[in-house]
N, C-alpha and C positions, 0 to 999 in steps of 0.2 A: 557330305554334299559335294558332287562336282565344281568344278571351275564355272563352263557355262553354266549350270544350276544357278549356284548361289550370281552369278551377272543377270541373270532373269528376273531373281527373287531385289535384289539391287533395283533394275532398272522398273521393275513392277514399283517399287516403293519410292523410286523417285516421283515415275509418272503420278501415283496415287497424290504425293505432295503437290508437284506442279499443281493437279485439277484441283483439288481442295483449296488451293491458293488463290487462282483463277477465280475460282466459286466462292470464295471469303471478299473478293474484290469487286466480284458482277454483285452480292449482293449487298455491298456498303454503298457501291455506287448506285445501286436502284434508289437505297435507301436517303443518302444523299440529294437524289434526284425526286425523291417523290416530295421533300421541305418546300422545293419549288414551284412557285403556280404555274398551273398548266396554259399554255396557250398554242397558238398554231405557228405552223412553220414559216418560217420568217426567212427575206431575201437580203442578200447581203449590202451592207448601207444603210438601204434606206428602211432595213426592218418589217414591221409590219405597215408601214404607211398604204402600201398598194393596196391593203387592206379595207382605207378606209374610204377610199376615191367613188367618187358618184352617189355616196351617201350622205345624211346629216351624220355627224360621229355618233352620238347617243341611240341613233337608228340600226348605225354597220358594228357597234361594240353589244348592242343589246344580241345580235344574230350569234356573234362573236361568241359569247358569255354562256348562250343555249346549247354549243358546239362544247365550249370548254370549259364551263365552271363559273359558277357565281364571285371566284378569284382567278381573275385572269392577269396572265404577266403579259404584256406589248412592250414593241421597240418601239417607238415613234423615232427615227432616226436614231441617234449615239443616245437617248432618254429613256431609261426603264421607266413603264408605266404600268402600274398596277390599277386592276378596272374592277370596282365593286358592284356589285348585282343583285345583292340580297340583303333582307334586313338584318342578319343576324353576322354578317361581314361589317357592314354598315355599324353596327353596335358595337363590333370589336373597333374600328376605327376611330369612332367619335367618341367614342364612351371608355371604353377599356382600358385602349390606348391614348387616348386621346393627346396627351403630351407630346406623344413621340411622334405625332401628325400634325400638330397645330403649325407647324409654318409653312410659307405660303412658295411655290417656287416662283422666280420671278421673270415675266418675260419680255420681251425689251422694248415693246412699246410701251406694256402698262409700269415698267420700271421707269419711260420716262414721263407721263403722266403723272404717276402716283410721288415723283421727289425720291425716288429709291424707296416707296415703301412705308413712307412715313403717312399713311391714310388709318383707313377703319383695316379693309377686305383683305390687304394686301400685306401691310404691317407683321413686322414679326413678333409671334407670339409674349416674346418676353422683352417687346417694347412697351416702354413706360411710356409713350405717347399714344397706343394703340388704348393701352385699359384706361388712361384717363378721357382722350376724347368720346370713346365707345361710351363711355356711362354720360356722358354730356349730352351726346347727340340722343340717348334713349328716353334722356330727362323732358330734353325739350319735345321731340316728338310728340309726346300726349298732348303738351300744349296747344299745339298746331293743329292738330285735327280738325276743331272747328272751322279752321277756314276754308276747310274744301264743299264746297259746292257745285252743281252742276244742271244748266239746261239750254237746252236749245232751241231755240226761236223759231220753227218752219212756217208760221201760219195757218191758215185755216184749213189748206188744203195737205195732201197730202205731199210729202217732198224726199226725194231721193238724198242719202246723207251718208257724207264719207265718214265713216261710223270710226276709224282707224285714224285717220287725219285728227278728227277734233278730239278725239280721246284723246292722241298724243299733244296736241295742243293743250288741251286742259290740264294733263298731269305735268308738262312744264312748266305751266302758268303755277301750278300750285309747289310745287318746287322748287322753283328761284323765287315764290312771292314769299313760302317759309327760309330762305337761304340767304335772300338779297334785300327782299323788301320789294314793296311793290310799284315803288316809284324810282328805281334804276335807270339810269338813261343809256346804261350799257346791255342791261339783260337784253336785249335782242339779237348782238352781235357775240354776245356768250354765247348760248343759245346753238347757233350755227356753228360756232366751232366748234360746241361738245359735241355737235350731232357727227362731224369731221374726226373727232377723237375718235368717239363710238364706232364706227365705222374699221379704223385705225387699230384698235386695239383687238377685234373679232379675227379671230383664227390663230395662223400657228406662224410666223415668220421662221424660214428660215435659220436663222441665226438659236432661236429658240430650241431648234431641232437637232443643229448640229453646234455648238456651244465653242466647241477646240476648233472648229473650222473657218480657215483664214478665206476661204472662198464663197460659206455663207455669208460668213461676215459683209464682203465683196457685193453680193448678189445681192443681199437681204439690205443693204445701206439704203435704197432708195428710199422703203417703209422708215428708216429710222431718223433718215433728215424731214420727211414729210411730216413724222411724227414731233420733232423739235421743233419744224417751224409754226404748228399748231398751236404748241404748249406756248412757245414767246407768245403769240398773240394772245393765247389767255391767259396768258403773265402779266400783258398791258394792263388786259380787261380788268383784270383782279386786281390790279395794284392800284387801280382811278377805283374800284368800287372800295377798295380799301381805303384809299385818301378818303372816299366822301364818306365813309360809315367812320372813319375816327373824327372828321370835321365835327357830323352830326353828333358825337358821342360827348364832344367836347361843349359845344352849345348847349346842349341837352345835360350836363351838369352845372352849367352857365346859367340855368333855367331859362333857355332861349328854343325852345322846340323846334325841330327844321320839319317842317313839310314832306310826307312822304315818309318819315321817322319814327311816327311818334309809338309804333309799336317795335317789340321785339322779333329779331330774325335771329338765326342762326351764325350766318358771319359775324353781327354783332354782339353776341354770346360767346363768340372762338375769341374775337377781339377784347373784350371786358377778362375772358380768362389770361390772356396772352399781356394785359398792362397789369392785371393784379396777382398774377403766380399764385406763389404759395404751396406750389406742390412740387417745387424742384424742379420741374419741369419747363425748358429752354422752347415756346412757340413761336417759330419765326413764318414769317410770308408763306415760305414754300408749305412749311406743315399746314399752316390755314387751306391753302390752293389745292395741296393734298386729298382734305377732308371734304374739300367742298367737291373734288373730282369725286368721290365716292360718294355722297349724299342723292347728286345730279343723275348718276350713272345709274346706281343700283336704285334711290327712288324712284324718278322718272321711267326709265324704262321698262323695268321691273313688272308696277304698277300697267302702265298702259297697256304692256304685253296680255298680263293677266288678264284686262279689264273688255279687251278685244275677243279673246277667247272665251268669256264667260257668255258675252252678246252670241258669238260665234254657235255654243254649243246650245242656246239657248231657244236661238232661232230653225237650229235642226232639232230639238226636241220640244214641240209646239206644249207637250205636258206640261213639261216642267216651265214652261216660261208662263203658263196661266196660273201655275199654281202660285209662282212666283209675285203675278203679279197681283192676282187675290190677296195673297197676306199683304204688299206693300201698301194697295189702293184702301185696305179695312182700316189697317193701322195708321193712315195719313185721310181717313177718310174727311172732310170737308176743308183740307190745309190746301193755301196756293202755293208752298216751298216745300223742300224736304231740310229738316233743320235738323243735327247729331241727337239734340234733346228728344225729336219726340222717335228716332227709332232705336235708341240705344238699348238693344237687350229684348228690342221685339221683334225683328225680324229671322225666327229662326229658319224658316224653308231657307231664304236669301243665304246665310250662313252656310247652310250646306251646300249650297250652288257655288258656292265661293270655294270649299273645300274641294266640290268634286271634280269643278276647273282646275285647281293647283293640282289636285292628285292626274288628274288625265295630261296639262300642260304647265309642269313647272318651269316658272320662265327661266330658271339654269339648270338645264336639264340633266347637264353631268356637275353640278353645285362648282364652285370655285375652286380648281384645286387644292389640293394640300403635300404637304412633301417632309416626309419619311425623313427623320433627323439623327436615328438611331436603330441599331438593330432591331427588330420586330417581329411578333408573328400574327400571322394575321388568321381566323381559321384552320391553324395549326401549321400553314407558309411560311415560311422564313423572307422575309422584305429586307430590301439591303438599303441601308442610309444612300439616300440620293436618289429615290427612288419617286416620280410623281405618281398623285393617287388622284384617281377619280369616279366619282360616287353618280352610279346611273341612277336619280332619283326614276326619271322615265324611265325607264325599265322594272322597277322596283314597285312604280303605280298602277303597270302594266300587265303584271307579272298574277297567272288566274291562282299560283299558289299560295300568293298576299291576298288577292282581293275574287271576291263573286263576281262575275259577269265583268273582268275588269276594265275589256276594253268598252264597256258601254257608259254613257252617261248616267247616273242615279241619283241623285242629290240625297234621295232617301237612303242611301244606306248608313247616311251618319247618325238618323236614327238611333241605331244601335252601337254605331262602328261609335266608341269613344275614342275620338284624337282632335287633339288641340296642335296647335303651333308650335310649344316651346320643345322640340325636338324629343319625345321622351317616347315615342311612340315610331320606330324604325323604318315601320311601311310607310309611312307618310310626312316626307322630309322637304318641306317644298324653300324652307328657311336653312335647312341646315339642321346638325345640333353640335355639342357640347360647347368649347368656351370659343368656337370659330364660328359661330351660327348668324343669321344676318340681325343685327341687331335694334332692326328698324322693321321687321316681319308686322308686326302687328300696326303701325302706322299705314303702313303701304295693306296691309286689308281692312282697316278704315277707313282711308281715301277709296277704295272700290265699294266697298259699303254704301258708302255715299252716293259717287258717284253712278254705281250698277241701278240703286235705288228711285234717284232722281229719272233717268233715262225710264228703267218700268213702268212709274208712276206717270211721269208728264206724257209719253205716248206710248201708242201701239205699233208693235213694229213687224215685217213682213219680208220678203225678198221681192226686187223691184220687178214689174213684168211676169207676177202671178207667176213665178217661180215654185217648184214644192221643195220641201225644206229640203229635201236630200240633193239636190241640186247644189248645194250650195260647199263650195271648194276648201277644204280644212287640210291641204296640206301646210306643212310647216319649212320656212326656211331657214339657214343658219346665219347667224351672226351673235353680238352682245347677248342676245336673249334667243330665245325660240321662237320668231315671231310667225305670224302668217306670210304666206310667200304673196297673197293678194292684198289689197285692198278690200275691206269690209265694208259694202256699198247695203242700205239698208231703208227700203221706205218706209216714213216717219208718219204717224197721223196723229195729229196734238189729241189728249186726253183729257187733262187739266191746263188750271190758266196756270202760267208763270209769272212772277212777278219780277 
C-alpha cells in the first residue's frame, strides 16, 4: 500500500473513532437527560417564575403539566420544584417514597410562626414533638365534634346573608372554643392577628425564592419584621391565655372550678401534657404557640373554605341541593336543632356533596409542600435532595383521565366511586396521605357535616334578586386556601324554628 494510501485508510479510521465517540456521548447524554423531568424553558434568574404570573399557581402549573408531563421540574427562582399531576406520581411520593419526602421546606414567614417548625404541618418528619402532638391533637378531635353547631336567625322574612362572613365567623368561633375555651377574654384580639398571620404567610417571599441572596433578604425584610411583630403580639395573647388556663388548672385540682373552665380545650390538654411529660419530651410556650398556630390555621380556614364552596356549588346545581336537602329535612324530620346524634351515619347524599366539593375545591390545592431529603425517583425521574415537591391535588380532581365528566359537579358518582379520606385512594387527596397527611381531615368534615346540615335544614336558599343559578361568580382567589375571590351573598327563607 502506498504512502498516501495507507494516510487515508489512517485518517478514515480516525474519523470513524472521532464519530463513534461523539455518538457514545450524544447518546449517554440523551440518556442522562431523559432521568430528568421535563419542563419548559426557563429564563435566567428568575427561572420559571414568569411563568406563573397572572395565574392562581395550581391553575398556570396544571396548563404547565398538560404541556409537559404529570412530572414536571420548575425553577421557582434559585428553588428546584418538582410539580405532581397525576395519581400514580402522587403514589410514588406519598406512599413509595414517602420517607424521602416527608419533610417539610421551610419558608420564612411560616418558619417564624410556626417556632422553627416545632407545629403539626410544618415539623420535621422525625421530630419527636411532631408524632407526639399529632396523635394528641387527633385524640382530642373526636371529642369535640359535638360542639359544633350552627344557625342563623333572619326571621320571618326572607333576608339576604353574607353566607362567607358567618361561615368564617362560625368556624372560629368553634375553633378557639375547642383551643381556648369559650370564655377567653383574649380570643378576640387572637383572632385578628391570626387573620394578619394568615394573610402574612400566603405566597412566596422573596427570600423563600432566592435563599443565598443578600438582596432578597434586603427586599424581602419588610414581610419578615411585619411577620415578627405579629407573632410578639400573639406571644402576649398566648402567654395571658396560658397564665389563665394554668390558674384555672390549679384551682380545678384545688377542687375550686373557675367559670368558663369547667370543660376541656385543647391548650388545656398541651398544658396537663407539658406539667406531666413522661415521654421525654421537652414542651415549652413556643411548642404549645406552635401547635395552636396549626390547629387555628388549617382548622379554621380549611373548614370555612370548604364549607363556602359546598353552599357555592350547591346553589348552581339547584338538583343536587333538593336532593340534599330531602334526605336532610326526612332524617331531622319534626327536630327544632340539628344535633351530631340524630345524623350520624345518615346523611349519605350530604357525604357525597362534601366529597364532590373537596374533589372540585381542595382548599390546598397544591397540599403543603414536601421537600426531597434524598436521592429519588420519582416515575422513573431522578429528584435531587433539596428539591421542593408539590402535589396538584386540583388538577388531579380535574383531570377527565381520573374522573367522568370531571369538571362537572356530581355528588352521585361516589355512589360507586369508593374513596374515603384517609389517603389510600390517589385521585382523591383533599387531606393528603401517607405519614404527612392532615391529621384533623376528618374533624374539619364533621364540623361541615354539621354545619352544611343545619344551614339545609333550617332554610331555603336562592341568589338575592331572582338571579339564575349560573349567574352566580365561582371564580377562585389565592392565598392560605383557595378561597372564593367574592363574597357569597345568599337569600335566606327560615324553613324550621331554631331554638
Amino acid at each position: 500500500m502506498t504512502a498516501p494510501g495507507l494516510a487515508l485508510v489512517c485518517y478514515t479510521f480516525l474519523l470513524c473513532v472521532l464519530v463513534a465517540t461523539i455518538l457514545v456521548k450524544l447518546k449517554l447524554k440523551r440518556s442522562s437527560a431523559s432521568a430528568v423531568p421535563a419542563g419548559p424553558w426557563k429564563l435566567p434568574v428568575i427561572g420559571h417564575m414568569h411563568l406563573l404570573l397572572g395565574a392562581l399557581p395550581h391553575h398556570a402549573m396544571q396548563r404547565l403539566s398538560q404541556l409537559h408531563g404529570p412530572v414536571m421540574l420548575l425553577r421557582l427562582g434559585h428553588v428546584p420544584t418538582l410539580v405532581i399531576s397525576s395519581p400514580e406520581a402522587a403514589r410514588e411520593v406519598m406512599k413509595a417514597h414517602d420517607a424521602a419526602f416527608a419533610d417539610r421546606p421551610m419558608y420564612a414567614t411560616a418558619d417564624i410562626f410556626t417556632y422553627g417548625g416545632e407545629n403539626i404541618a410544618f415539623a420535621r418528619a422525625d421530630s419527636r414533638h411532631w408524632k407526639a402532638v399529632r396523635k394528641l391533637c387527633t385524640g382530642e378531635a373526636a371529642r369535640l365534634v359535638g360542639s359544633v353547631t350552627a344557625a342563623f336567625g333572619t326571621g320571618p322574612a326572607p333576608a339576604v346573608v353574607n353566607v362567607s362572613e358567618r361561615v368564617r365567623a362560625m368556624m372560629n368561633d368553634v375553633i378557639m372554643m375547642a383551643s381556648v375555651g369559650d370564655r377567653c377574654a383574649q380570643r378576640d384580639a387572637y383572632i385578628v392577628e391570626m387573620d394578619k398571620m394568615l394573610d402574612l404567610v400566603s405566597g412566596f417571599n422573596l427570600i423563600d425564592l432566592f435563599p443565598a441572596s443578600r438582596l432578597a433578604r434586603l427586599l424581602g425584610g419588610g414581610a419578615l419584621r411585619a411577620a415578627w411583630e405579629v407573632r410578639e403580639r400573639i406571644q402576649c395573647i398566648m402567654d395571658a391565655m396560658i397564665r389563665d388556663h394554668e390558674k384555672a388548672m390549679d384551682q380545678r385540682e384545688e377542687g375550686d372550678v373557675v367559670a368558663g373552665h369547667e370543660k376541656e380545650d385543647i391548650l388545656t390538654t398541651l398544658l396537663r401534657f407539658q406539667r406531666g411529660g413522661g415521654t421525654g419530651i421537652t414542651l415549652t410556650n413556643e411548642n404549645v404557640c406552635g401547635v395552636m398556630f396549626d390547629i387555628f390555621s388549617a382548622g379554621s380556614e380549611t373548614t370555612a373554605t370548604t364549607m363556602i364552596w359546598a353552599m357555592s356549588e350547591l346553589i348552581r346545581n339547584p338538583r343536587a341541593m333538593s336532593a340534599a336537602q330531602s334526605e336532610i329535612r326526612r332524617v331531622l324530620h319534626g327536630k327544632t336543632t340539628v344535633a351530631e346524634a340524630d345524623i350520624d351515619g345518615r346523611l349519605h347524599y350530604l357525604h357525597m356533596v362534601i366529597k364532590e366539593t373537596l374533589r372540585l375545591h381542595p382548599p390546598i390545592p397544591l397540599l403543603v409542600p414536601r421537600l426531597c431529603t434524598k436521592p429519588s425517583k420519582v416515575m422513573g425521574y431522578d429528584v435531587s435532595p433539596g428539591t421542593t415537591v408539590f402535589v396538584n391535588v386540583w388538577a388531579i380532581g380535574r383531570d377527565e383521565g381520573n374522573w367522568t365528566d370531571a369538571k362537572e359537579f356530581k355528588p352521585e358518582r361516589f355512589e360507586s366511586e369508593v374513596v374515603d379520606y384517609g389517603g389510600t385512594n390517589f385521585r382523591f387527596l383533599p387531606g393528603g396521605a401517607g405519614r404527612r397527611m392532615c391529621p384533623g381531615i376528618m374533624f374539619g368534615v364533621y364540623n361541615i357535616e354539621i354545619a352544611l346540615a343545619s344551614l339545609l335544614y333550617h332554610f331555603d336558599w336562592k341568589l338575592p334578586g331572582d338571579r339564575s343559578p349560573e349567574e352566580l361568580d365561582m371564580t377562585e382567589t389565592y392565598g392560605i386556601t383557595a378561597r372564593r375571590k367574592t363574597e357569597l351573598f345568599l337569600e335566606a327563607t327560615p324553613y324550621a324554628t331554631v331554638q
